[in-house]
The first five atom37 places (N, CA, C, CB, O) and aatype in JSON, in Angstrom:
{
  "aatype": [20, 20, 20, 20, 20, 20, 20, 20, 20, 20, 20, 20, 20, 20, 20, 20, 20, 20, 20, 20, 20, 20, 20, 20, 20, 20, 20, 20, 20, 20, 20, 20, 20, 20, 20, 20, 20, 20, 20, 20, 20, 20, 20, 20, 20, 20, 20, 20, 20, 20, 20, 20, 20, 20, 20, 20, 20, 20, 20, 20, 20, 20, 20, 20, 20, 20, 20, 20, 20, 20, 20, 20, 20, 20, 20, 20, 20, 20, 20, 20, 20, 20, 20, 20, 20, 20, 20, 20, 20, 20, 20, 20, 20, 20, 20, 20, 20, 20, 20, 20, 20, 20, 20, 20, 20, 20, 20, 20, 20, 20, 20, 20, 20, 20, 20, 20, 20, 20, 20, 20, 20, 20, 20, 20, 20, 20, 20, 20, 20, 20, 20, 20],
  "atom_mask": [
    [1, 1, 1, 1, 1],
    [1, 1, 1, 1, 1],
    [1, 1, 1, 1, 1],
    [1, 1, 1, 1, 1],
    [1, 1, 1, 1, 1],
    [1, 1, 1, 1, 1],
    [1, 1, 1, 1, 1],
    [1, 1, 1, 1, 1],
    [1, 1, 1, 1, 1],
    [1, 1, 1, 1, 1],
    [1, 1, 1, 1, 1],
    [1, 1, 1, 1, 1],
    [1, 1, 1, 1, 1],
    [1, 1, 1, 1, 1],
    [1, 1, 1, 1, 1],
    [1, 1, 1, 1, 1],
    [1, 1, 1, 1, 1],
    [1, 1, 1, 1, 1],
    [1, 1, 1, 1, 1],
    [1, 1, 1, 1, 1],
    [1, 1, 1, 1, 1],
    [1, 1, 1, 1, 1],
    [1, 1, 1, 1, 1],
    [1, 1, 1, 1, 1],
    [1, 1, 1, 1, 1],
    [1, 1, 1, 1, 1],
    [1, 1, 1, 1, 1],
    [1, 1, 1, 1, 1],
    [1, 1, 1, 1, 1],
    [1, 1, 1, 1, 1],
    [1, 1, 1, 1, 1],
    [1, 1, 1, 1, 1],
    [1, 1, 1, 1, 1],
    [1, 1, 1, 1, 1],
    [1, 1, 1, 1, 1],
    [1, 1, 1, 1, 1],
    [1, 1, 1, 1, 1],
    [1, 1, 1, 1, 1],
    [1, 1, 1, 1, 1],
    [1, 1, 1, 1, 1],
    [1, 1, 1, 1, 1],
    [1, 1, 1, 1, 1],
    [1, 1, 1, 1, 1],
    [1, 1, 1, 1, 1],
    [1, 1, 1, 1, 1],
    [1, 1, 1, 1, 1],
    [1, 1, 1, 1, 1],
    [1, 1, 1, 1, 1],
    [1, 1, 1, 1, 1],
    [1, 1, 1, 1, 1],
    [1, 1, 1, 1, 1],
    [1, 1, 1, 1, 1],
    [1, 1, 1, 1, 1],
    [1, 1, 1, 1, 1],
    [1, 1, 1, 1, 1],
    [1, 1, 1, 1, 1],
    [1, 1, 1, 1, 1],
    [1, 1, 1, 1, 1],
    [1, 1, 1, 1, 1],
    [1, 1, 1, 1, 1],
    [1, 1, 1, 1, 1],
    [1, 1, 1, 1, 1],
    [1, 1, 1, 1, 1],
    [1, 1, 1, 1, 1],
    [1, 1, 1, 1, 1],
    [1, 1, 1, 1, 1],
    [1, 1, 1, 1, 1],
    [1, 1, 1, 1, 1],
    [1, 1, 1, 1, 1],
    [1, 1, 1, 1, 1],
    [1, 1, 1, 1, 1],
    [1, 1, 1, 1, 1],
    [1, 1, 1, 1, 1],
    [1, 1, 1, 1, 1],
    [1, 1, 1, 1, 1],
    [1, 1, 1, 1, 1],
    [1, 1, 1, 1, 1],
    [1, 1, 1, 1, 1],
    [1, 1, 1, 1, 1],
    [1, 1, 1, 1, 1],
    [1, 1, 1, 1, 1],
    [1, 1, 1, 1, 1],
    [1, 1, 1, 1, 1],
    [1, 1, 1, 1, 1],
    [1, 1, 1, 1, 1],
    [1, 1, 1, 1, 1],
    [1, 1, 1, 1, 1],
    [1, 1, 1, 1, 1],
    [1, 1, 1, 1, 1],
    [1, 1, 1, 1, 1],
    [1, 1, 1, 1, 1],
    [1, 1, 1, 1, 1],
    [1, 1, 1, 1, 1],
    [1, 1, 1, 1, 1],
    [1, 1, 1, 1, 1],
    [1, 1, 1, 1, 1],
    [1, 1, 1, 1, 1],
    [1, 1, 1, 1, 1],
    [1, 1, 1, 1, 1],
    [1, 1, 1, 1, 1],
    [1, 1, 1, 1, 1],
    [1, 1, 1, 1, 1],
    [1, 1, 1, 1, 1],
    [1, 1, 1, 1, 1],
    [1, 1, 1, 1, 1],
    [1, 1, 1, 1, 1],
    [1, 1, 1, 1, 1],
    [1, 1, 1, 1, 1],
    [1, 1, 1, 1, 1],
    [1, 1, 1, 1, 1],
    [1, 1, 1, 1, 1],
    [1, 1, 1, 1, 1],
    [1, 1, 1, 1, 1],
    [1, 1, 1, 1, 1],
    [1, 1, 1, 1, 1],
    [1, 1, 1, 1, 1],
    [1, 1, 1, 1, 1],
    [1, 1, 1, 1, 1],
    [1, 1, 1, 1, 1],
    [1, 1, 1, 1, 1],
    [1, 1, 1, 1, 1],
    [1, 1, 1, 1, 1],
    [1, 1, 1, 1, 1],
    [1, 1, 1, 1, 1],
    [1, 1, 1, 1, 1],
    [1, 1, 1, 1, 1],
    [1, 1, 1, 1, 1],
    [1, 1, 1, 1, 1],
    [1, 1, 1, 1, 1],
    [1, 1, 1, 1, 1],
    [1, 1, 1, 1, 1],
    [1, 1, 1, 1, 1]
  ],
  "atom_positions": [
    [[3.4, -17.88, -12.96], [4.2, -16.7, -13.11], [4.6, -16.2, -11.72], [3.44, -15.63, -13.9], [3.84, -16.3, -10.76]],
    [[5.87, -15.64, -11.65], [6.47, -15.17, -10.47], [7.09, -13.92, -10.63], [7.39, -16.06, -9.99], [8.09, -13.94, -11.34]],
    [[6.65, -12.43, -9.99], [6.91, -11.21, -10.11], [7.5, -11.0, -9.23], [6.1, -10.46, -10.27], [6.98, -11.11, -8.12]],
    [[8.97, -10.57, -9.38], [10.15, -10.18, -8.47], [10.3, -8.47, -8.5], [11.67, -10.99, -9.07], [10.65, -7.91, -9.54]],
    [[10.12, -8.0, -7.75], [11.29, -6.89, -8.03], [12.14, -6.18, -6.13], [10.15, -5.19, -9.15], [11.69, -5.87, -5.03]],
    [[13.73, -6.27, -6.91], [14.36, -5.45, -5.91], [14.8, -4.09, -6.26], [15.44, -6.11, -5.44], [15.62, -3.65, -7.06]],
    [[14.03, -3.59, -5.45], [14.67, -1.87, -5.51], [15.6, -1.42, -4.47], [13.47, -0.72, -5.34], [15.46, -1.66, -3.27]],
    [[16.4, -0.86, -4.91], [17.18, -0.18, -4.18], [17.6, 1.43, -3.63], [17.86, -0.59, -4.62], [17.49, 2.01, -4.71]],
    [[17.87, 2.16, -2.95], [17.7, 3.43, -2.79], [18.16, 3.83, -4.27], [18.48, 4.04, -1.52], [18.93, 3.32, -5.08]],
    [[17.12, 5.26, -4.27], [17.22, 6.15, -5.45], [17.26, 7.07, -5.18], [16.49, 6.21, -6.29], [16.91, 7.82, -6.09]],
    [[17.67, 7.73, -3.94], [17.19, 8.88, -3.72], [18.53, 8.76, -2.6], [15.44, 9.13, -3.34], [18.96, 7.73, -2.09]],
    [[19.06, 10.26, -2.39], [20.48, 9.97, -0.87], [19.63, 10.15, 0.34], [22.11, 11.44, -0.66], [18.45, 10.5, 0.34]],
    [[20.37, 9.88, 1.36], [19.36, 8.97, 2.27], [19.13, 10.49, 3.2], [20.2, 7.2, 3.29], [18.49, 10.5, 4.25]],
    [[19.67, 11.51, 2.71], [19.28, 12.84, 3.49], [17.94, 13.1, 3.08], [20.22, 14.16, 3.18], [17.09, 13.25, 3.96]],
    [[17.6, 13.17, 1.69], [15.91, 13.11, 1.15], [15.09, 12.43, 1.71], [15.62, 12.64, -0.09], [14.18, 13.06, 2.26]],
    [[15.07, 11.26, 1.77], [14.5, 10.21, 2.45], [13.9, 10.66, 3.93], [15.59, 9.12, 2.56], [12.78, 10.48, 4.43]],
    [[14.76, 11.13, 4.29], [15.07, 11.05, 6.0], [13.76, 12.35, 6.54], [17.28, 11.71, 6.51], [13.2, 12.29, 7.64]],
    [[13.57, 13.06, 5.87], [12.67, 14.06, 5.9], [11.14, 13.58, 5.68], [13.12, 15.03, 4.89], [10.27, 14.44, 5.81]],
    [[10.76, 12.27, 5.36], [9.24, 11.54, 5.17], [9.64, 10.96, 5.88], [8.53, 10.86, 3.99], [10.79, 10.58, 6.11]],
    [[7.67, 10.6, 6.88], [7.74, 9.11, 7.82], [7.72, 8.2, 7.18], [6.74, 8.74, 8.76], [7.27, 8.4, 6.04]],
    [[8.16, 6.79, 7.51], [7.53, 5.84, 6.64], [6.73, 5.06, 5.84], [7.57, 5.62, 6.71], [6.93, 4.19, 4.99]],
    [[5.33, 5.81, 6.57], [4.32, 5.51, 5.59], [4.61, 6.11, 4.24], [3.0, 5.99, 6.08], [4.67, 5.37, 3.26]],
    [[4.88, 7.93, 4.1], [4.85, 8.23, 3.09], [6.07, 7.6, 1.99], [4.75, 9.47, 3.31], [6.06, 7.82, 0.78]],
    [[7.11, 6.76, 2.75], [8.26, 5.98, 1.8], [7.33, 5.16, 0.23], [9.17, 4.42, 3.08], [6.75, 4.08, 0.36]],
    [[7.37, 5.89, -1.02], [7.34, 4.68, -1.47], [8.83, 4.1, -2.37], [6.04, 4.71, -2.28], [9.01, 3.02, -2.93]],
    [[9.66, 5.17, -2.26], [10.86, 4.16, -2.7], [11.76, 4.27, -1.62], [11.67, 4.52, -4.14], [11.42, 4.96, -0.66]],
    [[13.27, 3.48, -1.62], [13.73, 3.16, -1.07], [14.25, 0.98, -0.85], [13.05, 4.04, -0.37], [13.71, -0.02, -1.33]],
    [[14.87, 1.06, -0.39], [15.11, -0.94, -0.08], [14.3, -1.43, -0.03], [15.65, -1.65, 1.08], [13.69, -1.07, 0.97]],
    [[13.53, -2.53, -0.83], [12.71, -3.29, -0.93], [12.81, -4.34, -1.68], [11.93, -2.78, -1.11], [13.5, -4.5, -2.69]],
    [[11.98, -5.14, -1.1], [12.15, -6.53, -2.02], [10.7, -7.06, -2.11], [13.24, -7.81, -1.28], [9.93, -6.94, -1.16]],
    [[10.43, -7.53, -3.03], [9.03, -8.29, -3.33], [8.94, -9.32, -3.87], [8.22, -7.73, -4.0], [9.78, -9.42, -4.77]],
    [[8.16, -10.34, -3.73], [7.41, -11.22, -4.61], [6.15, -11.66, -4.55], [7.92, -12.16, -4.7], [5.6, -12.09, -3.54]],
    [[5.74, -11.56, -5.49], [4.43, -11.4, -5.79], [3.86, -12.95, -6.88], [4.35, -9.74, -6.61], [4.29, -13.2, -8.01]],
    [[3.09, -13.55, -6.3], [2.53, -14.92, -7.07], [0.84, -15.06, -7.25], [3.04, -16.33, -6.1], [-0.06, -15.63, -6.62]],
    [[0.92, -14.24, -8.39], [-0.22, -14.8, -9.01], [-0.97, -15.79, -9.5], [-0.26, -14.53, -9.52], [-0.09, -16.47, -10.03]],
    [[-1.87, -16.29, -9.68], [-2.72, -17.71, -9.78], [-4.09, -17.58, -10.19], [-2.82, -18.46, -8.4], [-5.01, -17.54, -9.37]],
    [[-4.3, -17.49, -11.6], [-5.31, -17.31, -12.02], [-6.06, -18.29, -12.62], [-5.18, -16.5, -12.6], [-5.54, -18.64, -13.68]],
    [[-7.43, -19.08, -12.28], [-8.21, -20.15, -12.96], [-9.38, -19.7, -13.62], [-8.61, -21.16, -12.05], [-10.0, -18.94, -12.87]],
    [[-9.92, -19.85, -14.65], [-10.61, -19.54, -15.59], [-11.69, -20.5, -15.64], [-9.88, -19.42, -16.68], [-11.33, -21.43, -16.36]],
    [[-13.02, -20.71, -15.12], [-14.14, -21.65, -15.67], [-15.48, -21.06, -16.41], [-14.65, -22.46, -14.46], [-15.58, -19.95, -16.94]],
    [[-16.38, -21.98, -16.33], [-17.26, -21.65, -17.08], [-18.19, -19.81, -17.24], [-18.03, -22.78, -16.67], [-18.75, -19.26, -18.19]],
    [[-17.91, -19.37, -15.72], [-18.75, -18.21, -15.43], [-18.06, -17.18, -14.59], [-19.99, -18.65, -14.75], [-18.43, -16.5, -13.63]],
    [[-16.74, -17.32, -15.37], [-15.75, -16.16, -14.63], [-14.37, -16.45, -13.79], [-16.62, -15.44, -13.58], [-13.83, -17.56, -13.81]],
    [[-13.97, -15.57, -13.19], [-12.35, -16.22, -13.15], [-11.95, -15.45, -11.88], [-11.16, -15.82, -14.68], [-12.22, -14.29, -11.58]],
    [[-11.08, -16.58, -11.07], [-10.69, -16.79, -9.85], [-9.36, -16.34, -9.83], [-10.85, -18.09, -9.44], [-8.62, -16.6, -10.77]],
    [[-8.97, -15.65, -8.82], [-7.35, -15.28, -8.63], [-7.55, -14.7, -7.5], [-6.51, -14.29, -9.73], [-8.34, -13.92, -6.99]],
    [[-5.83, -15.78, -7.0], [-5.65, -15.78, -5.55], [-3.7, -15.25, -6.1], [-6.15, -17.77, -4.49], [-2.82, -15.77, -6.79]],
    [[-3.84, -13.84, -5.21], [-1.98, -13.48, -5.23], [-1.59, -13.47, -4.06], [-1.39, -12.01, -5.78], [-2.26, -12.79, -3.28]],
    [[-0.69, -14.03, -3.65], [0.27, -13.87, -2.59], [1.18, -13.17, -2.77], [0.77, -14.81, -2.19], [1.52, -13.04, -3.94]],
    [[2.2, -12.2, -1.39], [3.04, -11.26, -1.86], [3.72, -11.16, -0.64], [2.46, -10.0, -2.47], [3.37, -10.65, 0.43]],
    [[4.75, -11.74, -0.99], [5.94, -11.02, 0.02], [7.02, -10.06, -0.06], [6.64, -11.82, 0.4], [7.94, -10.04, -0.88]],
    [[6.7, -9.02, 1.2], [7.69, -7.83, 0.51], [8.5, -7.54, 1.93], [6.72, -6.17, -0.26], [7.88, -7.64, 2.99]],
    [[9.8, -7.2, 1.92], [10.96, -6.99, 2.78], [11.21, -5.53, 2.6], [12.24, -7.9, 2.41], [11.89, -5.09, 1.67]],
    [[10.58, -4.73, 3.59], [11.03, -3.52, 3.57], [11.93, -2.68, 4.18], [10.37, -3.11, 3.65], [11.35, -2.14, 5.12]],
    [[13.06, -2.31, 4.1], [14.12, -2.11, 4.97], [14.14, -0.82, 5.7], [15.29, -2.26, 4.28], [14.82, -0.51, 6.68]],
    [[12.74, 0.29, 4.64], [12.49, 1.7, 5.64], [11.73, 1.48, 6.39], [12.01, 2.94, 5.13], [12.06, 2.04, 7.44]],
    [[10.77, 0.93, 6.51], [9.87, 1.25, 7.7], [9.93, -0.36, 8.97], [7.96, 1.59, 6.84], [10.28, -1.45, 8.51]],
    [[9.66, -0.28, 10.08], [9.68, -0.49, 10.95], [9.29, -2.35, 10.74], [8.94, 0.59, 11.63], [9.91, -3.39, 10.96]],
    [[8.0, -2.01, 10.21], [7.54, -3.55, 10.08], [7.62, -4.15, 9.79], [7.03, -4.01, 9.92], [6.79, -5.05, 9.85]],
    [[9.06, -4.23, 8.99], [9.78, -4.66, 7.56], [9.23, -5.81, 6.81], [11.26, -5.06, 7.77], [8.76, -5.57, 5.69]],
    [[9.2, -7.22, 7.31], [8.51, -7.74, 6.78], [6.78, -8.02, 6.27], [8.99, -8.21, 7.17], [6.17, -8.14, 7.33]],
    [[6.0, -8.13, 5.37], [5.07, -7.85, 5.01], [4.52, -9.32, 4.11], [5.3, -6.51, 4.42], [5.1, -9.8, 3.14]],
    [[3.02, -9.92, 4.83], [2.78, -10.83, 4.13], [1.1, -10.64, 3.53], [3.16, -12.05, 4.97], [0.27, -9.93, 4.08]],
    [[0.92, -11.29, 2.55], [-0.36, -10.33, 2.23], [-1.26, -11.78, 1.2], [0.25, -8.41, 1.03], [-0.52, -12.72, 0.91]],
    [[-2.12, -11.83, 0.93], [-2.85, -12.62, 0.25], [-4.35, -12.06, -0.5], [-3.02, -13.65, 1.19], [-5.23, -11.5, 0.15]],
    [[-4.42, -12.3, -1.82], [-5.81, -11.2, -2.32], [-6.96, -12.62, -2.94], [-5.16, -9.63, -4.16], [-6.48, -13.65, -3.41]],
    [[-7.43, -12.55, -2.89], [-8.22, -13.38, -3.52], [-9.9, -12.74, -4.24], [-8.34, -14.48, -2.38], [-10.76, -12.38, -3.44]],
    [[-10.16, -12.67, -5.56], [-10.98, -11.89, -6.53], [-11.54, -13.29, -6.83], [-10.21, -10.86, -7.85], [-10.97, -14.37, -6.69]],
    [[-12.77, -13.03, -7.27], [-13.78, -13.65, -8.25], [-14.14, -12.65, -9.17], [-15.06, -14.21, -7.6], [-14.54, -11.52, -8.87]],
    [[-14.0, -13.03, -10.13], [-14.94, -11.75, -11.21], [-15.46, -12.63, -12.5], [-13.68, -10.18, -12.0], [-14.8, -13.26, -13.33]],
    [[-16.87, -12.43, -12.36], [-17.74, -13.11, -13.52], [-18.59, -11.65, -14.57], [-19.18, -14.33, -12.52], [-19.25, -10.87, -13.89]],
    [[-18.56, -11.45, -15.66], [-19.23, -11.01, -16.3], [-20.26, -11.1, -16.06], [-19.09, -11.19, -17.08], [-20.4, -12.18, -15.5]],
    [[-21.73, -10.27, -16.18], [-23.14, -10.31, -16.52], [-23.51, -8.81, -17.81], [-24.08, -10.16, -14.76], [-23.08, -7.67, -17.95]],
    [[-24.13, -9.34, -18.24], [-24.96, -9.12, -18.89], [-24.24, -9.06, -20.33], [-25.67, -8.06, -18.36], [-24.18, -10.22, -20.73]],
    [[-23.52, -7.98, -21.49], [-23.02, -7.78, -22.84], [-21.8, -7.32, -22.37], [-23.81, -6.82, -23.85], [-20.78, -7.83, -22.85]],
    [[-21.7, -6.49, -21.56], [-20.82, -5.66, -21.08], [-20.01, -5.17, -20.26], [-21.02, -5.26, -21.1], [-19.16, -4.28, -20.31]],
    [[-20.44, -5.95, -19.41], [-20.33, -5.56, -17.75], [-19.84, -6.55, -16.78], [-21.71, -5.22, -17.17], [-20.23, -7.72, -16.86]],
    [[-19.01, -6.19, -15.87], [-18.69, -7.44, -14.69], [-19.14, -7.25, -13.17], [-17.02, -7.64, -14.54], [-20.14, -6.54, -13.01]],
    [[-18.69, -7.67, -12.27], [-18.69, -7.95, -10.89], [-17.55, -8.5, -10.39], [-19.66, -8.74, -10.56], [-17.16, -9.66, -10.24]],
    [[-17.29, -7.91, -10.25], [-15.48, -8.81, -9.2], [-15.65, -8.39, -7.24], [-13.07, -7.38, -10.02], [-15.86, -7.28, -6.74]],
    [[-15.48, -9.6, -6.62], [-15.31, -9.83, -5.73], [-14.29, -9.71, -4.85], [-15.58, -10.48, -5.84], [-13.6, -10.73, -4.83]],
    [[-13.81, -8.63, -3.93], [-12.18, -9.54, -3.37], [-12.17, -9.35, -1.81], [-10.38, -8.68, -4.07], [-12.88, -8.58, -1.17]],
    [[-11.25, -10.19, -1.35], [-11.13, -10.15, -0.14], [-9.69, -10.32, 0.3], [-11.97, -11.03, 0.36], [-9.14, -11.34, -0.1]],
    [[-9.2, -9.71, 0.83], [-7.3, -9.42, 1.01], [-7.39, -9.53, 2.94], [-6.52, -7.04, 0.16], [-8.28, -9.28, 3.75]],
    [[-5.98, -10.02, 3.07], [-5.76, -10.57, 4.67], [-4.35, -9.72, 4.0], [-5.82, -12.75, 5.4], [-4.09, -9.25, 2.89]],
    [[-3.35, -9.82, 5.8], [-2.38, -9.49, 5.94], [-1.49, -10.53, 7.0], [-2.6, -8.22, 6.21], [-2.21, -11.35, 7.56]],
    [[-0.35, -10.59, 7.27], [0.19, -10.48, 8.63], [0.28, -9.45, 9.46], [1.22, -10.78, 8.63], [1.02, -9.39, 10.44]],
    [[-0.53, -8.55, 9.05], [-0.51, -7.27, 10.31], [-1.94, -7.35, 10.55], [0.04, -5.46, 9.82], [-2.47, -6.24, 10.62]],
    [[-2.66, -8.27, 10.68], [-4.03, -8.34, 10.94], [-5.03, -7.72, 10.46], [-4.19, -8.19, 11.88], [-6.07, -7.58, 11.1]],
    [[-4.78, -7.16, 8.97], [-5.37, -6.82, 8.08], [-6.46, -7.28, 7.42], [-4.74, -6.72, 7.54], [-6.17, -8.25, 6.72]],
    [[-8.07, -6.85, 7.36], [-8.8, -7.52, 6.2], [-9.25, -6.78, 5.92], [-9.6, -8.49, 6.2], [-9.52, -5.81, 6.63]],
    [[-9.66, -6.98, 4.17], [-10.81, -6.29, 3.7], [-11.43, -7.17, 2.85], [-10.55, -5.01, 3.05], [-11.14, -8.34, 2.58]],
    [[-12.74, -6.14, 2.29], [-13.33, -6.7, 1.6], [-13.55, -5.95, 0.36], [-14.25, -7.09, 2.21], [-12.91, -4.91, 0.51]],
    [[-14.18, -5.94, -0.91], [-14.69, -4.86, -1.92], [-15.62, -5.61, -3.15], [-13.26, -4.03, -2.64], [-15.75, -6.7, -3.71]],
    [[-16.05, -4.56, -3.16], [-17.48, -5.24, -4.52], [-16.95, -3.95, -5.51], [-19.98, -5.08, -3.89], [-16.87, -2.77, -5.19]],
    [[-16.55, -4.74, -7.13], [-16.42, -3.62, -8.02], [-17.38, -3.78, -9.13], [-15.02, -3.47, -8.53], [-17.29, -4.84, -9.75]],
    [[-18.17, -3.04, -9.46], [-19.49, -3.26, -10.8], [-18.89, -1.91, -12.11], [-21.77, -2.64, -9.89], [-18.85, -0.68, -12.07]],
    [[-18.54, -2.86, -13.11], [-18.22, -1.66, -14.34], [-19.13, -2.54, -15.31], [-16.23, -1.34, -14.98], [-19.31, -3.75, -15.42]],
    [[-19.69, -1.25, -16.04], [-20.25, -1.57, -16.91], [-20.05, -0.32, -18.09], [-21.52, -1.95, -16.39], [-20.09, 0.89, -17.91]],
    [[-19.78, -1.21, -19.52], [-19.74, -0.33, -20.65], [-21.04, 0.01, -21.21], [-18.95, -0.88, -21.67], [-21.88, -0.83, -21.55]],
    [[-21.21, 1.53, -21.29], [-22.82, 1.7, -21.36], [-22.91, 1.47, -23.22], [-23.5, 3.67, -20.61], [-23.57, 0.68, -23.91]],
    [[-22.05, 2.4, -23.53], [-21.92, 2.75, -25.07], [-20.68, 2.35, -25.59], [-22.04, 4.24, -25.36], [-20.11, 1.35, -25.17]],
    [[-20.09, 3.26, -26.73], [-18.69, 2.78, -26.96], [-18.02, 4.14, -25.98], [-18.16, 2.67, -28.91], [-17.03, 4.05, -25.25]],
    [[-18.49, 4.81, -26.1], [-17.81, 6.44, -25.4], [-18.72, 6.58, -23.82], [-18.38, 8.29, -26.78], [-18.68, 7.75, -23.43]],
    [[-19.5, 5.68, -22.89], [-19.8, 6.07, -21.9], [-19.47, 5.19, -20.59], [-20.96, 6.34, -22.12], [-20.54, 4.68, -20.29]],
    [[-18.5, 4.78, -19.68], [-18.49, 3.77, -18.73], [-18.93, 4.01, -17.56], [-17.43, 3.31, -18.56], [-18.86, 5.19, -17.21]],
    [[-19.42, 3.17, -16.72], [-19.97, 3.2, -15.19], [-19.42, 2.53, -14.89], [-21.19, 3.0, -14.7], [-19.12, 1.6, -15.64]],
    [[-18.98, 2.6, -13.61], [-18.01, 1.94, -12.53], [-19.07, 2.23, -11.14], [-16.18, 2.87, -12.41], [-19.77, 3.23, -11.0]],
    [[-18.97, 1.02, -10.14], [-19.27, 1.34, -9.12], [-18.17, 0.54, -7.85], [-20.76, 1.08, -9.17], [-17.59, -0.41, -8.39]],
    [[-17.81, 0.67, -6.55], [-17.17, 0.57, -5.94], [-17.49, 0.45, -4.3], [-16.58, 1.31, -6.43], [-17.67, 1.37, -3.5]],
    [[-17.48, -0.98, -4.06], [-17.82, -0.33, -1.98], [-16.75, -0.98, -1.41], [-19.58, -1.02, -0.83], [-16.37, -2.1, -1.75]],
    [[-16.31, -0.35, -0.64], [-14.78, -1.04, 0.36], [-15.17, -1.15, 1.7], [-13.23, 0.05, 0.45], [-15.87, -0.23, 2.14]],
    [[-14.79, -2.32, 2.64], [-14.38, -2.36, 3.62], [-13.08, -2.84, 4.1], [-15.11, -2.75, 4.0], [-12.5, -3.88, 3.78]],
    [[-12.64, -1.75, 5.08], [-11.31, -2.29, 5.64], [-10.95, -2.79, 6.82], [-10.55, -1.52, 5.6], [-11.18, -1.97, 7.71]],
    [[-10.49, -3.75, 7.21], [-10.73, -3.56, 9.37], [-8.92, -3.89, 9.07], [-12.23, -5.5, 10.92], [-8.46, -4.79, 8.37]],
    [[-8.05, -2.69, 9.96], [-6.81, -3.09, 10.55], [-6.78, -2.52, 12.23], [-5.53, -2.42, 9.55], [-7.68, -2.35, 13.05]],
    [[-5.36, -2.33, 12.26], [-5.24, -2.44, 13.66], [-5.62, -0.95, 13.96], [-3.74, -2.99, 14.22], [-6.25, -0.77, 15.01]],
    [[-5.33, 0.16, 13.19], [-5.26, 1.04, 13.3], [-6.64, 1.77, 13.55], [-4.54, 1.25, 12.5], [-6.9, 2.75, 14.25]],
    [[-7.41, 1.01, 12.78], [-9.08, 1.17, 12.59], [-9.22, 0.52, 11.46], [-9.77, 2.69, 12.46], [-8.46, -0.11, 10.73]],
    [[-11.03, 0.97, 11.4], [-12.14, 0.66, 10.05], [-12.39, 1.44, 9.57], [-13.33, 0.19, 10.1], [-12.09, 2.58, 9.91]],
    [[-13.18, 1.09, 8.39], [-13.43, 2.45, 8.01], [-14.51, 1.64, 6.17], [-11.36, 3.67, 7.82], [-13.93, 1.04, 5.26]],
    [[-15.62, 1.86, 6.21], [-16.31, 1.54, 4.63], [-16.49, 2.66, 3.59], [-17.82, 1.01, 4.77], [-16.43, 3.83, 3.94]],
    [[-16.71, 2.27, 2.23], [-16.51, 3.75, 1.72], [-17.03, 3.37, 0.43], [-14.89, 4.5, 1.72], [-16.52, 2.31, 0.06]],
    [[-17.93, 3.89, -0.45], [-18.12, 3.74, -1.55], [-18.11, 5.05, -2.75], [-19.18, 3.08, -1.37], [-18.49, 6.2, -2.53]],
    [[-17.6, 4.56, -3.95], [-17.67, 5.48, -5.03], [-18.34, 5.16, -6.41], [-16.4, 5.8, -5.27], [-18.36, 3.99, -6.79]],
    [[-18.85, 6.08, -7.1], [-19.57, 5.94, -7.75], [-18.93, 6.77, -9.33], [-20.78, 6.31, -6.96], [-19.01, 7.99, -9.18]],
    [[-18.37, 6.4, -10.63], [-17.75, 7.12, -11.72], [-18.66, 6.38, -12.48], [-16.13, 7.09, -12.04], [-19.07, 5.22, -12.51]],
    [[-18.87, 7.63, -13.19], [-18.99, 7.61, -14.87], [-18.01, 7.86, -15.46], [-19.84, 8.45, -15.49], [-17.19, 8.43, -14.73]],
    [[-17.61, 7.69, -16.68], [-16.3, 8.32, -17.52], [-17.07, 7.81, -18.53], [-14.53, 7.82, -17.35], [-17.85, 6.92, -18.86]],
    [[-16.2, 9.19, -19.0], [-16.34, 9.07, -21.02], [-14.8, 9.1, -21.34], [-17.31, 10.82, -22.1], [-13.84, 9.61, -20.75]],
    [[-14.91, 8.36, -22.51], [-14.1, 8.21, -23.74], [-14.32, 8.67, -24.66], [-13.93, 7.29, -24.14], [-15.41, 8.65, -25.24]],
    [[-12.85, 9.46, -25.18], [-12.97, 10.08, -25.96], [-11.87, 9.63, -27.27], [-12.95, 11.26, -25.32], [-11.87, 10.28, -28.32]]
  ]
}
């Protein structure tokens, strides 16, 4: 599978012009995005690649790669793995643990690391949620 999308301004470019470019999220862009997902005995592998052409901000071009493991344990519950690079010398890493306690109670857990140019920075979160 191959996920395209081109956007084009939506907004007149006097609106625009008032955010830096980080805060741009619409505006000229182009993406593609290639997903690749393999399935074996004890959980499932996916590696996406993504190229995106951005015409507001500076760095315009953007190359990116994610790669997840996520295996189930126990009735309910998983573990997914990922680790994402950039062409802007981007890495991270993250550990995600959800588990369905009941039919109405979920736990999620979450730890990130990031290293770019700009800095680092690790961070973890911790949710419960109910369903209702």
């Amino acid at each position: 599978m191959v996920i395209v999308n081109n956007i084009t301004e939506t907004n007149r470019g006097a609106e625009i012009a008032k955010y830096t470019p980080a805060e741009i999220t619409l505006g000229e862009r182009f993406s593609v995005m290639v997903p690749l997902e393999y399935e074996f005995t004890y959980g499932y592998l996916n590696v996406t690649g993504l190229y995106e052409d951005n015409k507001r901000v500076a760095t315009g071009e953007y190359l990116g790669v994610e790669r997840s493991l996520t295996m189930p344990i126990f009735e309910s519950a998983n573990i997914r793995y990922i680790y994402t690079e950039d062409n802007e010398e981007g890495r991270g890493h993250s550990l995600h643990y959800a588990h369905i306690i009941d039919e109405r109670l979920f736990l999620n857990a979450n730890y990130a690391s990031v290293e770019a140019l700009k800095g680092s920075y690790d961070t973890f979160a911790l949710g419960i949620n109910f369903i209702y």
